[in-house]
PDB file of N, CA, C and O in Angstrom:
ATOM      1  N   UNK A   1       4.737   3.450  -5.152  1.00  0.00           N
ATOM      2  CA  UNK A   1       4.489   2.089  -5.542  1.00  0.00           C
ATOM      3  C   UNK A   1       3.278   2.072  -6.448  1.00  0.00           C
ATOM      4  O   UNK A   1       2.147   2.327  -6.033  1.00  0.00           O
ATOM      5  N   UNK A   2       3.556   1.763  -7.690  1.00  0.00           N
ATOM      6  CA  UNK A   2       2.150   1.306  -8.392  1.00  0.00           C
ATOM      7  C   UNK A   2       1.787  -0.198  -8.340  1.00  0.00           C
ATOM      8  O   UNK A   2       1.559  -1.064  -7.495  1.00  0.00           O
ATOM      9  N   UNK A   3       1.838  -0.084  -9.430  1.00  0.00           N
ATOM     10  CA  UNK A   3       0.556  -1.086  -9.988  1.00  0.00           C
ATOM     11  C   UNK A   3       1.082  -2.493  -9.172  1.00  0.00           C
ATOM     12  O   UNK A   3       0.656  -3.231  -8.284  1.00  0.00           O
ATOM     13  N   UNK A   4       2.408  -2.372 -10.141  1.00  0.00           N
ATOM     14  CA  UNK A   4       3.345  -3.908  -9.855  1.00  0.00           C
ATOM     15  C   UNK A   4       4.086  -4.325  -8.786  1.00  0.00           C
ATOM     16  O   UNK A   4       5.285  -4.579  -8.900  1.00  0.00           O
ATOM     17  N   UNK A   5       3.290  -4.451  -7.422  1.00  0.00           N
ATOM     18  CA  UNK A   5       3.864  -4.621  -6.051  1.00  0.00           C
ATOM     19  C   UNK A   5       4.758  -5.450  -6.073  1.00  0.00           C
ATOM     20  O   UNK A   5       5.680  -5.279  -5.276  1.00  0.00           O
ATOM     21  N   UNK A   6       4.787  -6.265  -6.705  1.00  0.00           N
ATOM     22  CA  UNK A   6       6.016  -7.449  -6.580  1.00  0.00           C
ATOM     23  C   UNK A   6       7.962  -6.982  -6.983  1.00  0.00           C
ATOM     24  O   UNK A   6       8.993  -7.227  -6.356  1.00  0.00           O
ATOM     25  N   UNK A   7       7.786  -6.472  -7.889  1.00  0.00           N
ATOM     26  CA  UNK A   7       8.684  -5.381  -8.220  1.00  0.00           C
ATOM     27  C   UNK A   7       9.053  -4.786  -6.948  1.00  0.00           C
ATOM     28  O   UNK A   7       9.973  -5.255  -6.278  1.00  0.00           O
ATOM     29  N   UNK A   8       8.303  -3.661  -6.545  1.00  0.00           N
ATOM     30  CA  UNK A   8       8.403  -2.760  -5.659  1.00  0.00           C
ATOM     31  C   UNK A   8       8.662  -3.209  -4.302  1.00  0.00           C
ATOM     32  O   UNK A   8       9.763  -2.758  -3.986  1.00  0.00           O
ATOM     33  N   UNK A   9       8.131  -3.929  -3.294  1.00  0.00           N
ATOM     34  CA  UNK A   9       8.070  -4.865  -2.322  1.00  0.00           C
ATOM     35  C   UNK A   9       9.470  -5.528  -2.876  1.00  0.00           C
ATOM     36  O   UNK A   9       9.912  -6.017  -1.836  1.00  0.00           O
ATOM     37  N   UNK A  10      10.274  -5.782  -3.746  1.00  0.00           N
ATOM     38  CA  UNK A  10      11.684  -6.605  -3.369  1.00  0.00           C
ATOM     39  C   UNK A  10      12.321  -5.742  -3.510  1.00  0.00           C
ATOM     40  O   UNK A  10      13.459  -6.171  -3.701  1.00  0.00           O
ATOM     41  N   UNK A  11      12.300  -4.319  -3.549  1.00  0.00           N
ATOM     42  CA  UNK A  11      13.247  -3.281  -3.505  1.00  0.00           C
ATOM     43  C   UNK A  11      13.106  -2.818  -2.350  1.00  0.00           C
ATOM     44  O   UNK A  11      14.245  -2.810  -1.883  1.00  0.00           O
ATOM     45  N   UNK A  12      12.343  -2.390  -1.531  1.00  0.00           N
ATOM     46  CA  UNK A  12      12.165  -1.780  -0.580  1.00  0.00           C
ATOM     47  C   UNK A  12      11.674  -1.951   0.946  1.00  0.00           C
ATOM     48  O   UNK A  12      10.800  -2.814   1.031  1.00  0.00           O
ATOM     49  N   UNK A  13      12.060  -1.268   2.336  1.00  0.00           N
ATOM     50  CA  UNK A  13      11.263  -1.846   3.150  1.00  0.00           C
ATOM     51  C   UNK A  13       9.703  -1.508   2.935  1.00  0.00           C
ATOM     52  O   UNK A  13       9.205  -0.735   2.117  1.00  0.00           O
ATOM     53  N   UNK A  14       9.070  -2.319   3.918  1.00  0.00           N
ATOM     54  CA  UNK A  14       7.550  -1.928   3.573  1.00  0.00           C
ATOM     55  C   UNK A  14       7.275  -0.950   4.169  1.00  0.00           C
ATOM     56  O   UNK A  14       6.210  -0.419   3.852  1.00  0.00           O
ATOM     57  N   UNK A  15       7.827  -0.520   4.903  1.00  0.00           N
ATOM     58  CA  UNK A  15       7.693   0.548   6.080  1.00  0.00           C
ATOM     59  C   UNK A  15       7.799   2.345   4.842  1.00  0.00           C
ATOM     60  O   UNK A  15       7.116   3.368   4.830  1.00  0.00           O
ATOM     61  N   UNK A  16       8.682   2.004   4.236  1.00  0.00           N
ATOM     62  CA  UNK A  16       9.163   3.301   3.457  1.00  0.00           C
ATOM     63  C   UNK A  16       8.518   3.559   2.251  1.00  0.00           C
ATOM     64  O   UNK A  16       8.844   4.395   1.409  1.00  0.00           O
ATOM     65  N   UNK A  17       7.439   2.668   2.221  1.00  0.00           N
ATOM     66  CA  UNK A  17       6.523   2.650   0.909  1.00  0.00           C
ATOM     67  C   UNK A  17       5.356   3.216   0.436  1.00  0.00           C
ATOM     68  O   UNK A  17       4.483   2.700   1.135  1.00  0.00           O
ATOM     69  N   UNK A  18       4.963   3.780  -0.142  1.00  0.00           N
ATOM     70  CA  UNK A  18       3.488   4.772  -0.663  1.00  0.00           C
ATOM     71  C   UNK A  18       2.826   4.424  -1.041  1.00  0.00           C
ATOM     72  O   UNK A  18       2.646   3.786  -0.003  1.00  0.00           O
ATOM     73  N   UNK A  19       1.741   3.970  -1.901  1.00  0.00           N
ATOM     74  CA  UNK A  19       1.062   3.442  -3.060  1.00  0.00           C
ATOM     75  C   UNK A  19       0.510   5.275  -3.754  1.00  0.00           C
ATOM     76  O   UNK A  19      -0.159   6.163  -3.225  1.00  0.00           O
ATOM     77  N   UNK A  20       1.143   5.182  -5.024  1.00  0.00           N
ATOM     78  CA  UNK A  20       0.670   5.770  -6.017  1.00  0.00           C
ATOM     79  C   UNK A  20       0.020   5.194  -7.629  1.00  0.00           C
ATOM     80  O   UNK A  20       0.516   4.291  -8.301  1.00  0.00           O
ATOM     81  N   UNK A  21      -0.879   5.792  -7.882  1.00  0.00           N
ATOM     82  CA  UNK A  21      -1.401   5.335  -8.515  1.00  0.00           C
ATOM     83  C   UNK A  21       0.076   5.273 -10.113  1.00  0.00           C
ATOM     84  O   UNK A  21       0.594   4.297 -10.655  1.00  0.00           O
ATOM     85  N   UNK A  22       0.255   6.667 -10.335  1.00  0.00           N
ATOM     86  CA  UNK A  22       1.128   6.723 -11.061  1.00  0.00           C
ATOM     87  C   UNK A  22       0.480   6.950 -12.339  1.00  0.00           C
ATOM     88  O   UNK A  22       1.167   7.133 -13.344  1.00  0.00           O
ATOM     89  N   UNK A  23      -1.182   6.956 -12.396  1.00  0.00           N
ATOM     90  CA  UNK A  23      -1.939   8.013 -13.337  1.00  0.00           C
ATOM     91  C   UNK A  23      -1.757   9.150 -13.772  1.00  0.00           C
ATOM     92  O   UNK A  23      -1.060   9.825 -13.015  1.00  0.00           O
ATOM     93  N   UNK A  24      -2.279   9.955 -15.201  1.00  0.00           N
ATOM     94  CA  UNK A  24      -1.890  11.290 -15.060  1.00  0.00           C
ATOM     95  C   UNK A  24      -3.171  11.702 -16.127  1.00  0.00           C
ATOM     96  O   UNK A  24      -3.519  10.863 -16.959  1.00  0.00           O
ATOM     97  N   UNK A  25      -3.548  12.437 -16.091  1.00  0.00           N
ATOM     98  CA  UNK A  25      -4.582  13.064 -17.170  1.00  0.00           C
ATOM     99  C   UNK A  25      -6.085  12.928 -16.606  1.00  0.00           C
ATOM    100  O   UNK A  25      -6.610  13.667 -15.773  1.00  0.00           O
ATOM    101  N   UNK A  26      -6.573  11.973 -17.158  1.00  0.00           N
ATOM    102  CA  UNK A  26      -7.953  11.712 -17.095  1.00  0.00           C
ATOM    103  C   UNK A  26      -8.473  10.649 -15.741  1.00  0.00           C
ATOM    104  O   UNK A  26      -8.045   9.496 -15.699  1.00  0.00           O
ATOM    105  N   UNK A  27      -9.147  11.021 -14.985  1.00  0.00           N
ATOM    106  CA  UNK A  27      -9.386  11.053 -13.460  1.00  0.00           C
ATOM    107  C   UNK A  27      -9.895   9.310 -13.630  1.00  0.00           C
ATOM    108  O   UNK A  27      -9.519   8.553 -12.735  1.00  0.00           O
ATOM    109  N   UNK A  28     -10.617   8.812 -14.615  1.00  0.00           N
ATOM    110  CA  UNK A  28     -10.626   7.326 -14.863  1.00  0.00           C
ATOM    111  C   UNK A  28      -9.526   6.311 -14.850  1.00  0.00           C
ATOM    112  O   UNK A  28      -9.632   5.116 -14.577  1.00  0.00           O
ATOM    113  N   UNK A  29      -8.367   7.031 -15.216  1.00  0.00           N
ATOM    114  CA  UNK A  29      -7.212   6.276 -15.248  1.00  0.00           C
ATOM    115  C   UNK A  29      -6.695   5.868 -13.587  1.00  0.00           C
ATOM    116  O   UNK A  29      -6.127   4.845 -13.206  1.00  0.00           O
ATOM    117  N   UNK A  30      -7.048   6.860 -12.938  1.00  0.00           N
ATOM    118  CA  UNK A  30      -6.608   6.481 -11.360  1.00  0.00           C
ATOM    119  C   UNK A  30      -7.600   5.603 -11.244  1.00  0.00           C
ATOM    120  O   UNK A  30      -7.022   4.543 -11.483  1.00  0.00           O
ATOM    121  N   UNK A  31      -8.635   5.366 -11.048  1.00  0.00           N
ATOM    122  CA  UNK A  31      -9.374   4.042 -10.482  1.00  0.00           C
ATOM    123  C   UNK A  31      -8.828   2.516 -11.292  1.00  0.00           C
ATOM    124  O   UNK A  31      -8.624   1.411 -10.789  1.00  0.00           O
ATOM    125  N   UNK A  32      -8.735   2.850 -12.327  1.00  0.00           N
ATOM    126  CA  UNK A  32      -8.264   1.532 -13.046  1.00  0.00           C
ATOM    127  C   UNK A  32      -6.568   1.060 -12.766  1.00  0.00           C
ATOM    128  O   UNK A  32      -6.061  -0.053 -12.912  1.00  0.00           O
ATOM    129  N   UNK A  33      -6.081   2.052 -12.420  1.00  0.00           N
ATOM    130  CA  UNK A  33      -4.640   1.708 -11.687  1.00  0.00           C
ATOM    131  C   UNK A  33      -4.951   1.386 -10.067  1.00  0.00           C
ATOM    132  O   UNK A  33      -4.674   0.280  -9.603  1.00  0.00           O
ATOM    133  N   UNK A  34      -5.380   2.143  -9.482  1.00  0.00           N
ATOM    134  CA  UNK A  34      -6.239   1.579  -7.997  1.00  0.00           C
ATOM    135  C   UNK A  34      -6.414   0.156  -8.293  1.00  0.00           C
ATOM    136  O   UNK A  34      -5.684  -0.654  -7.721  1.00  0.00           O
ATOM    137  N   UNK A  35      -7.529  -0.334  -9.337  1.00  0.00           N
ATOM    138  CA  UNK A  35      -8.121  -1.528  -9.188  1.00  0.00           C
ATOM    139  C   UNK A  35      -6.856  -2.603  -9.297  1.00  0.00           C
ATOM    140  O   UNK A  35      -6.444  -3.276  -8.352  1.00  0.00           O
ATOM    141  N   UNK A  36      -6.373  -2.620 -10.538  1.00  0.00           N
ATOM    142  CA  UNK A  36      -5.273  -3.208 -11.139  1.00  0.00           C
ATOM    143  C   UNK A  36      -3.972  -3.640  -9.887  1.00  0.00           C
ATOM    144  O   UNK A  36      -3.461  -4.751  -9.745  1.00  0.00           O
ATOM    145  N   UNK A  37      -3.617  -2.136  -8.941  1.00  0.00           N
ATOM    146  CA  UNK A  37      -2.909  -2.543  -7.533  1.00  0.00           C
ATOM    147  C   UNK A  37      -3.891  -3.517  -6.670  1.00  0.00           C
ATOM    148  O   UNK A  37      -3.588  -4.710  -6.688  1.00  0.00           O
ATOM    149  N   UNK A  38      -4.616  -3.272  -6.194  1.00  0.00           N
ATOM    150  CA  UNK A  38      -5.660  -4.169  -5.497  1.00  0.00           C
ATOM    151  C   UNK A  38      -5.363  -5.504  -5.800  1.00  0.00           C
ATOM    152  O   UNK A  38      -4.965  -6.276  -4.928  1.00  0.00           O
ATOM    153  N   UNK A  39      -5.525  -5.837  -6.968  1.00  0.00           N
ATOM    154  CA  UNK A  39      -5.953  -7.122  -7.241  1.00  0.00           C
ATOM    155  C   UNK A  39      -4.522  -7.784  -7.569  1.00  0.00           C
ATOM    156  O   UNK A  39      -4.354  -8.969  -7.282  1.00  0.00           O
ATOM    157  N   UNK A  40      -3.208  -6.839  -8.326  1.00  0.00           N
ATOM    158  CA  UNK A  40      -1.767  -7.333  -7.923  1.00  0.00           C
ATOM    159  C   UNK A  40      -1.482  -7.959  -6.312  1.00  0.00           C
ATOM    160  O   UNK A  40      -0.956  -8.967  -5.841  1.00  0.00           O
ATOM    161  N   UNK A  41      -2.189  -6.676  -5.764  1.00  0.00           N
ATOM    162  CA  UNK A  41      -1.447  -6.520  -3.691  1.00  0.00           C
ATOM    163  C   UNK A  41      -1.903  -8.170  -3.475  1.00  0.00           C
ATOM    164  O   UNK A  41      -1.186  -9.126  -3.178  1.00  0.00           O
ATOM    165  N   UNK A  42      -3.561  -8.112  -3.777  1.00  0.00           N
ATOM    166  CA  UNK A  42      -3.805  -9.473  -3.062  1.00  0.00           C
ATOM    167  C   UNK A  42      -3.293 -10.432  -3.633  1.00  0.00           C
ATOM    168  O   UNK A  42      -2.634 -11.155  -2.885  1.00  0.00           O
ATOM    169  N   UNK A  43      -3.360 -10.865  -5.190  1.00  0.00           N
ATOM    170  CA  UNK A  43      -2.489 -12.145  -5.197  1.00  0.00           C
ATOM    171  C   UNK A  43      -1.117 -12.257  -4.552  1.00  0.00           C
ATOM    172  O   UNK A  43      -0.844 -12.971  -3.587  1.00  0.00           O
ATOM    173  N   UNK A  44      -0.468 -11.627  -5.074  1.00  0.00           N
ATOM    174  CA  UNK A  44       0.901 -11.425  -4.405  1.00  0.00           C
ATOM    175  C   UNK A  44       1.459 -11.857  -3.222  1.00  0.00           C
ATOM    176  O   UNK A  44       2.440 -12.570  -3.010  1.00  0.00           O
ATOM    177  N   UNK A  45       0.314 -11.058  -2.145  1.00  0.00           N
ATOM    178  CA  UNK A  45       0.298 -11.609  -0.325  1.00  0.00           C
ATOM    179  C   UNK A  45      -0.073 -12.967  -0.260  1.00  0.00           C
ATOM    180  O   UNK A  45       0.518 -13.915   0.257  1.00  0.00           O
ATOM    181  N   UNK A  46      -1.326 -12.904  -0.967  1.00  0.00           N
ATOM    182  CA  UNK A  46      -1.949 -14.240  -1.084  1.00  0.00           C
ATOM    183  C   UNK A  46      -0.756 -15.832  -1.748  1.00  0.00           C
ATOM    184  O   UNK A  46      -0.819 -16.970  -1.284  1.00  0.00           O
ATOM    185  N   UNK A  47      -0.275 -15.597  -2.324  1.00  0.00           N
ATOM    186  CA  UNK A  47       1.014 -16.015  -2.703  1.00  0.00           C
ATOM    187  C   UNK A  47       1.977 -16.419  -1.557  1.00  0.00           C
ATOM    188  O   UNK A  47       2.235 -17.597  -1.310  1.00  0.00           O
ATOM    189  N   UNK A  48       2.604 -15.139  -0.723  1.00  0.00           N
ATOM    190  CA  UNK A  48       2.772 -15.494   0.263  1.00  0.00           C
ATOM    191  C   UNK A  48       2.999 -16.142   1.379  1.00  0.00           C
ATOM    192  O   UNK A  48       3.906 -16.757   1.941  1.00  0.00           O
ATOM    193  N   UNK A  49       1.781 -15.789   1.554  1.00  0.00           N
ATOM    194  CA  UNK A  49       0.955 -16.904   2.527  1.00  0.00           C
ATOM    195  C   UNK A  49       0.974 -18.225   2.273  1.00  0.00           C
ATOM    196  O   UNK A  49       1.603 -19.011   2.983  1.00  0.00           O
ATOM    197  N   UNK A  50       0.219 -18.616   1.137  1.00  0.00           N
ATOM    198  CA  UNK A  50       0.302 -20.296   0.486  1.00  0.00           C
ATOM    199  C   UNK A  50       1.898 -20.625   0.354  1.00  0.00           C
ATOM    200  O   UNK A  50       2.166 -21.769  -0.012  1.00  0.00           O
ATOM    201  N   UNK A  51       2.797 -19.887   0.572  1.00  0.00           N
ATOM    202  CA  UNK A  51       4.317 -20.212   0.337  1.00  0.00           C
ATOM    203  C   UNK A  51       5.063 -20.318   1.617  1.00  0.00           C
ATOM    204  O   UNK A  51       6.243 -20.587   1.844  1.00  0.00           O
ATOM    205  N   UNK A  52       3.820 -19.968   2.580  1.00  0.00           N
ATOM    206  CA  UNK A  52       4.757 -19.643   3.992  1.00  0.00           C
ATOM    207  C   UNK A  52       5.719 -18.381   4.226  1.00  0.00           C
ATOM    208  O   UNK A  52       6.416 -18.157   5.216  1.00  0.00           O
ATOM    209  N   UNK A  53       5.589 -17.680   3.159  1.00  0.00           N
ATOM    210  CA  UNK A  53       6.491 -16.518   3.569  1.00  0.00           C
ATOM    211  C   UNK A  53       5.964 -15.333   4.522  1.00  0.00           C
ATOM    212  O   UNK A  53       6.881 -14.596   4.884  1.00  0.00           O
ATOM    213  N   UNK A  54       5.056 -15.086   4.868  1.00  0.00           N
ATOM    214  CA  UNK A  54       4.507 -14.757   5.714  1.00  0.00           C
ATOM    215  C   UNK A  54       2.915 -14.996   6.145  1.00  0.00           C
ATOM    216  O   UNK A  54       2.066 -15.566   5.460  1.00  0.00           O
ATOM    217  N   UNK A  55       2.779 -14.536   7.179  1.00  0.00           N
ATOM    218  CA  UNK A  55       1.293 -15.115   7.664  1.00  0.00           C
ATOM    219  C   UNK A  55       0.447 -14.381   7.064  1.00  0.00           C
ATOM    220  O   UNK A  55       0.846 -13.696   6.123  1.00  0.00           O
ATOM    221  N   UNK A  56      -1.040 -14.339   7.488  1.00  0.00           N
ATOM    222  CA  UNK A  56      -2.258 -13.292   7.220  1.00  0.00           C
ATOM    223  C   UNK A  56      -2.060 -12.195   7.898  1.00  0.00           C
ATOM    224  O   UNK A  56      -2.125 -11.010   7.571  1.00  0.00           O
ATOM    225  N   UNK A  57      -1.797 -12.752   8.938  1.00  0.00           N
ATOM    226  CA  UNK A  57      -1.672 -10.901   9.465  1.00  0.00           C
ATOM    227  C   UNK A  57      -0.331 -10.214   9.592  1.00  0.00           C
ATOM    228  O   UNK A  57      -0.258  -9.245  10.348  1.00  0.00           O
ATOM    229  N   UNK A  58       0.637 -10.581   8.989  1.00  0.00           N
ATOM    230  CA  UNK A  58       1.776 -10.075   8.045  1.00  0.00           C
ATOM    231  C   UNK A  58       1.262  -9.155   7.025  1.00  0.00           C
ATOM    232  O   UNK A  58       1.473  -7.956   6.847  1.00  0.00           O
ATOM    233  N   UNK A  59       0.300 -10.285   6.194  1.00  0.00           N
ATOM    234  CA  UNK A  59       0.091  -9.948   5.324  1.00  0.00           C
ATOM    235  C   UNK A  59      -0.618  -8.186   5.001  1.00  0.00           C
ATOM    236  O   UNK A  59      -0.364  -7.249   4.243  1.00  0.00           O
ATOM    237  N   UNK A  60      -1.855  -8.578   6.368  1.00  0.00           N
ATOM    238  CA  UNK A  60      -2.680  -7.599   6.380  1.00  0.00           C
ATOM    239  C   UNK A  60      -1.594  -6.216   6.493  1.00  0.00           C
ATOM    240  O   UNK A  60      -1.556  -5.242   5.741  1.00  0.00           O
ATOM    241  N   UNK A  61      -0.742  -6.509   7.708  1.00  0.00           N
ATOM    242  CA  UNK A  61       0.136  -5.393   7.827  1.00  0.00           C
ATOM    243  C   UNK A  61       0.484  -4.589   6.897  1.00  0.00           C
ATOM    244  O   UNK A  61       0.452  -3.360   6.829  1.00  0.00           O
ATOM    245  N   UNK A  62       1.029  -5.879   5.744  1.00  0.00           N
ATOM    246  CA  UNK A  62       1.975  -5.143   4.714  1.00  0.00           C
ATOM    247  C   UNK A  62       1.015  -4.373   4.038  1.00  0.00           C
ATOM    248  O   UNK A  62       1.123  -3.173   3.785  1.00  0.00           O
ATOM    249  N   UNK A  63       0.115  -5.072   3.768  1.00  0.00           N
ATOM    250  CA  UNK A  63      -1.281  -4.192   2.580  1.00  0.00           C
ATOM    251  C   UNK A  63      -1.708  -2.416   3.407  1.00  0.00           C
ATOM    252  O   UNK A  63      -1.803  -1.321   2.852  1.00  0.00           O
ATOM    253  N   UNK A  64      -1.864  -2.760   4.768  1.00  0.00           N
ATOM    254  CA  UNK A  64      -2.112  -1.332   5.167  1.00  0.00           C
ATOM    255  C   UNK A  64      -1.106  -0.567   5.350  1.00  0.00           C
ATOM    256  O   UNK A  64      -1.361   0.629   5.207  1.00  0.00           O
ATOM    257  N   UNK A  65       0.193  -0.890   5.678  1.00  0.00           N
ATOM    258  CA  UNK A  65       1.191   0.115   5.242  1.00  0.00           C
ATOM    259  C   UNK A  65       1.374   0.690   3.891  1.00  0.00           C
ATOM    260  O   UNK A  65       1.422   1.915   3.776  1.00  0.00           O
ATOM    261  N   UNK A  66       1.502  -0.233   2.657  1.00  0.00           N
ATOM    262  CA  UNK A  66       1.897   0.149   1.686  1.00  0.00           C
ATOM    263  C   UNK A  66       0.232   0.844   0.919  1.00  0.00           C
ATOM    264  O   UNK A  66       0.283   1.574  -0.071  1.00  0.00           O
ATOM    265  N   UNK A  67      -0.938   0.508   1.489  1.00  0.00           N
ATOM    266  CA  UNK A  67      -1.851   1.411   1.122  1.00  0.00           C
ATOM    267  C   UNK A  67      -2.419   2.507   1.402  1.00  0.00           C
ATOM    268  O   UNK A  67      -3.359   3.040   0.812  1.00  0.00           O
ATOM    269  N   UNK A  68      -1.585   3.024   2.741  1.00  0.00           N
ATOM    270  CA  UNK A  68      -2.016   4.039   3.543  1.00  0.00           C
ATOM    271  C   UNK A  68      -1.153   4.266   4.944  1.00  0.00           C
ATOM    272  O   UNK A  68      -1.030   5.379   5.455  1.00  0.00           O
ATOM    273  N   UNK A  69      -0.615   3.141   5.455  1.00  0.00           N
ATOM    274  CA  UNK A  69      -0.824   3.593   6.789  1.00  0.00           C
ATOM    275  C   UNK A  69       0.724   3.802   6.781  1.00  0.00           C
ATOM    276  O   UNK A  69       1.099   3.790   7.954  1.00  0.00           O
ATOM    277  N   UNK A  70       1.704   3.976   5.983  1.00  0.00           N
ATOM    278  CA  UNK A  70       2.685   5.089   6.195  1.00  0.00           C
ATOM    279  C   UNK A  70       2.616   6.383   5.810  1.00  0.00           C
ATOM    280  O   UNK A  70       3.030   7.338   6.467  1.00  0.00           O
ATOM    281  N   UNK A  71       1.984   6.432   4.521  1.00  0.00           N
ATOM    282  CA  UNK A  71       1.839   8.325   4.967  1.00  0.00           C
ATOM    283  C   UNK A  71       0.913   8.461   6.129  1.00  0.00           C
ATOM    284  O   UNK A  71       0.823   9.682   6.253  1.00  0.00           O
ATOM    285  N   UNK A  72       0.121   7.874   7.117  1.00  0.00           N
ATOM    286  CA  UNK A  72      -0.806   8.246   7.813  1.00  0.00           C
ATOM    287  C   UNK A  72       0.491   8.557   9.051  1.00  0.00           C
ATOM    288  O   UNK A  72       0.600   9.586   9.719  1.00  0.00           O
ATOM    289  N   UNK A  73       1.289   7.473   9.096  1.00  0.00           N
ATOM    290  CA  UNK A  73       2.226   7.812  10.169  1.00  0.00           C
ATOM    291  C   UNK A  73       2.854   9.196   9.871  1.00  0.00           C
ATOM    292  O   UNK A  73       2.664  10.254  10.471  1.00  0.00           O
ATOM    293  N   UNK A  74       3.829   8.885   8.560  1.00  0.00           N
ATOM    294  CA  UNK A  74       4.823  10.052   8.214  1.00  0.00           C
ATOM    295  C   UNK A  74       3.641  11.449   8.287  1.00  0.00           C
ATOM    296  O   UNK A  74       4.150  12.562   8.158  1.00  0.00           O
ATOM    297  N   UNK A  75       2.600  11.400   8.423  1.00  0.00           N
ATOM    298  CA  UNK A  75       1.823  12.837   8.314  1.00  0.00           C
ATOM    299  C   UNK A  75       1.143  13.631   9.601  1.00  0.00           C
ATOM    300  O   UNK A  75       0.774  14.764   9.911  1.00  0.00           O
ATOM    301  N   UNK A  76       1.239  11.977  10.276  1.00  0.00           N
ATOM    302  CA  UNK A  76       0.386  12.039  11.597  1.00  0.00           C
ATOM    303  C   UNK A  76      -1.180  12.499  11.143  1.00  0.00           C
ATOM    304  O   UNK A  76      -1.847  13.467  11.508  1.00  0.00           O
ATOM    305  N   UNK A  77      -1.397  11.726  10.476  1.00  0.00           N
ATOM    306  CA  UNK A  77      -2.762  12.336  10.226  1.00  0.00           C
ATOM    307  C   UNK A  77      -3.971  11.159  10.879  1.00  0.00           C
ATOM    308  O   UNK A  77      -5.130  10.952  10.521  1.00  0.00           O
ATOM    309  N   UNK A  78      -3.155  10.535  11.954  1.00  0.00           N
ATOM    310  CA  UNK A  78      -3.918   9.445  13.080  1.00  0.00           C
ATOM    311  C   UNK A  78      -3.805  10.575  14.661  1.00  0.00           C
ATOM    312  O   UNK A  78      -4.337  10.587  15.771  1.00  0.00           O
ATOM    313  N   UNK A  79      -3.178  11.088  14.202  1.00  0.00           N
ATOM    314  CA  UNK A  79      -2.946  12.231  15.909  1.00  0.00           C
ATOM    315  C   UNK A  79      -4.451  13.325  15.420  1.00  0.00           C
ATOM    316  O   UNK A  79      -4.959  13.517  14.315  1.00  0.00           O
ATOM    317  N   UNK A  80      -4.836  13.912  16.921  1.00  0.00           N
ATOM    318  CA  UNK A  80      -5.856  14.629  17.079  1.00  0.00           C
ATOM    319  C   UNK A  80      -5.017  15.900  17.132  1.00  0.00           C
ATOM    320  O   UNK A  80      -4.003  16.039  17.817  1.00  0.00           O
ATOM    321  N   UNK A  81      -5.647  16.954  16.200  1.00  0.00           N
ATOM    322  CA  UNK A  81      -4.841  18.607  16.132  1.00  0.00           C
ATOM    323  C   UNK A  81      -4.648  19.128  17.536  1.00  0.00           C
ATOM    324  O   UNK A  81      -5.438  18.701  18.377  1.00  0.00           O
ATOM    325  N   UNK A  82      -4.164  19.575  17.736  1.00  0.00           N
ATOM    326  CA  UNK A  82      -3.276  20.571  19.254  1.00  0.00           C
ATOM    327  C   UNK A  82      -5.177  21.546  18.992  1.00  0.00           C
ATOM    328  O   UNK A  82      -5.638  21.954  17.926  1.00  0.00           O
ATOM    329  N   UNK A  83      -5.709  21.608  20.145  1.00  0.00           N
ATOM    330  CA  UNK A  83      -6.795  22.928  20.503  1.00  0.00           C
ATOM    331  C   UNK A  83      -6.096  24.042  21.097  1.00  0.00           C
ATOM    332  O   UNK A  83      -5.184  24.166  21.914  1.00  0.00           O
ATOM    333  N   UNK A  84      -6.882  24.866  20.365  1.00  0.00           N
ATOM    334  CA  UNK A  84      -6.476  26.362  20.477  1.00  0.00           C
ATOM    335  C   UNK A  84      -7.083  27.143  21.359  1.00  0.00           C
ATOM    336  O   UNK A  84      -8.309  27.256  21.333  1.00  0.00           O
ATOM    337  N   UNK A  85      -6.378  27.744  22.197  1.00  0.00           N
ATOM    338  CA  UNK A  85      -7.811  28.821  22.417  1.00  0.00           C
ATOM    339  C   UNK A  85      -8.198  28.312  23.588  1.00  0.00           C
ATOM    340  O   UNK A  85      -9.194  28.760  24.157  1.00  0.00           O
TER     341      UNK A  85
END
């Protein structure tokens, strides 16, 4: 998912979604695609919300899935490593 959540979010569940920047070259270009999603994600939800289509903490949901918290699931990188030894 880049920049243009609105796009992306009517294709897909939110659950199955990534955020990539979708930058390539010069390491400046990812923050300015970062920023650019940010400020799409929130109007968008924010939109939303003022429309009744979902609540705030819908909202919040959707923003931390699609900004992180499905690869955190799909990676388990919220689970503590197996100790060895």
């Amino acid at each position: 998912m880049g920049p243009e959540p609105a796009v992306t979010l009517a294709r897909a569940p939110f659950g199955k979604l990534l955020f990539s920047t979708g930058a390539r070259a010069l390491p400046e270009l990812h923050v300015v695609r970062v920023r650019q999603y940010q400020r799409a994600m929130t109007r968008l939800l924010g939109e939303w919300i003022t429309q009744g289509d979902c609540s705030r903490e819908d909202a919040r949901r959707i923003a931390d899935r699609v900004s992180g918290g499905t690869a955190r699931r799909i990676y388990r990188l919220d689970e503590r490593p197996a100790q060895t030894g």
